[in-house]
C-alpha positions in Angstrom: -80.4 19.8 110.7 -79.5 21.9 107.7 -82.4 24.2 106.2 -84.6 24.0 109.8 -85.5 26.8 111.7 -86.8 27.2 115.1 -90.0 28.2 115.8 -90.4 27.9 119.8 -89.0 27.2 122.6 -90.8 24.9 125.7 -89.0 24.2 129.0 -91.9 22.1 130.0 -91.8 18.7 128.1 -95.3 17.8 127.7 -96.5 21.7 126.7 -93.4 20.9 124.2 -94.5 17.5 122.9 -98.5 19.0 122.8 -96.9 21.9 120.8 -95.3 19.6 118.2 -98.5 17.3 117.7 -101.2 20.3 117.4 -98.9 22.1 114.5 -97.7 17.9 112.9 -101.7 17.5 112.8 -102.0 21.4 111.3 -99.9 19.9 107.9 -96.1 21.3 109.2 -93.7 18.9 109.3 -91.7 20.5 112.6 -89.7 18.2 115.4 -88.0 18.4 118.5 -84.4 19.4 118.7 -82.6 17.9 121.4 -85.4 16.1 122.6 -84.1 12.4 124.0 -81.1 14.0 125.5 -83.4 16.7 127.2 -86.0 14.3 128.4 -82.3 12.3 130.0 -81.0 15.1 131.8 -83.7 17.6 133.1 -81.6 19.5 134.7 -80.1 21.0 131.9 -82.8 22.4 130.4 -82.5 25.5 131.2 -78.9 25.3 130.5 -79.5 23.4 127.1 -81.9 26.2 125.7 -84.8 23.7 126.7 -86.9 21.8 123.9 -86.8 23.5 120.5 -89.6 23.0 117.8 -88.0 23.3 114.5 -89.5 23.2 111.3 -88.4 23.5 107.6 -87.3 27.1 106.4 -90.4 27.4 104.0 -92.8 26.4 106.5 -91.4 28.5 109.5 -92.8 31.8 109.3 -96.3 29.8 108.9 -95.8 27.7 111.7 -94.9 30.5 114.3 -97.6 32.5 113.1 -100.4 29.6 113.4 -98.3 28.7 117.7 -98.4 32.3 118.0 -102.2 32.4 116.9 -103.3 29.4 119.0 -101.3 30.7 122.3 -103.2 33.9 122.6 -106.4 32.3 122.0 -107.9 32.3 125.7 -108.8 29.0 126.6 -112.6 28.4 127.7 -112.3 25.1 128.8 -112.8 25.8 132.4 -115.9 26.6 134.6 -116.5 30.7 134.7 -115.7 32.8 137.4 -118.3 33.0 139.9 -117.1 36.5 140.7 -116.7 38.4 136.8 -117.9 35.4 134.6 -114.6 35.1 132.6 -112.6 32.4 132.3 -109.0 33.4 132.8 -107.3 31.8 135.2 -103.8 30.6 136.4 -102.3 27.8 138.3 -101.4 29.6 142.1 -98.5 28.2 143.3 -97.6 27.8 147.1 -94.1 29.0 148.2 -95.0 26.9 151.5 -92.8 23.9 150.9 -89.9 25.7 149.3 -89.9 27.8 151.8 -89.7 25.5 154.9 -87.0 23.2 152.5 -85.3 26.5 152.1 -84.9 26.8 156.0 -84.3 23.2 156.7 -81.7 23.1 154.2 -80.1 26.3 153.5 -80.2 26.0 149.8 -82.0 27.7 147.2 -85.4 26.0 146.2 -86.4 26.8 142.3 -89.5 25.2 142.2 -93.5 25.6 143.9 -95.8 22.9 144.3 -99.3 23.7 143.1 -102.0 24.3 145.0 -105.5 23.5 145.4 -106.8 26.2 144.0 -107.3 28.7 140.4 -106.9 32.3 140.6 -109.0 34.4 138.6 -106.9 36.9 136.4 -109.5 39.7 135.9 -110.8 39.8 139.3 -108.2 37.6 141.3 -111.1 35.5 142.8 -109.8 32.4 144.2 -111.9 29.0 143.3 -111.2 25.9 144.1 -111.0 22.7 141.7 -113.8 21.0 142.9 -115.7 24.5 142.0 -114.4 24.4 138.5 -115.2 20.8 137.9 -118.7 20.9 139.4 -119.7 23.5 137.1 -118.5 21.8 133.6 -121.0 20.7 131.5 -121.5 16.5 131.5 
């Protein structure tokens, strides 16, 4: 892996693999280090420094400008927000079942299931899916 360079780094192993085929179909010529033995073993990703898009020295400074670029780029594929009319949201995630698997077993829980609904980030409005897909254009 002489002369590549990393450019990002996912824990999430479909945000990785989207990641690699948006900046492959941009022209770079970037791949996933580590990627069949992370995909194996999921529990050490964390441990394993997760899944690392590399790309060639000369085209790494380009390629983590144009990830950089696209990740602050809001994304405006969801309904509005009935409340503010923006379209910032995030995923809510419910601390319920980690919490009652936390009592039940007396271990720590590190992940949240997601819930049923979006949370606006300007306002903090809560709407559910069925609000966001009902207002999406056909």
């Amino acid at each position: 892996m002489t002369g590549l360079r990393e450019i990002a780094t996912f824990y999430d192993p479909e945000e990785a693999h989207v990641a690699a085929g948006f900046m492959n179909a941009n022209g770079f010529h970037v791949s996933l280090a580590d990627n069949e033995m992370l995909m194996q073993s999921p529990t050490h990703r964390v441990a394993l420094g997760g899944f690392r898009l590399m790309a060639p020295a000369h085209e790494a400074l380009e390629a983590r400008d144009l990830l950089r670029e696209v990740r602050k780029t809001p994304n405006k594929a969801s309904a509005p927000c009935p409340n503010c009319n923006e379209n910032d949201f995030r995923r809510v995630k419910s601390l319920w079942f980690p919490a009652i698997f936390l009592l039940l077993m007396g271990a720590v829980v590190p992940f949240a299931t997601n819930s049923s609904y979006l949370k606006c980030r300007k306002c903090k409005t809560r709407v559910t899916k069925n609000f966001a897909a009902s207002m999406e254009a056909p």
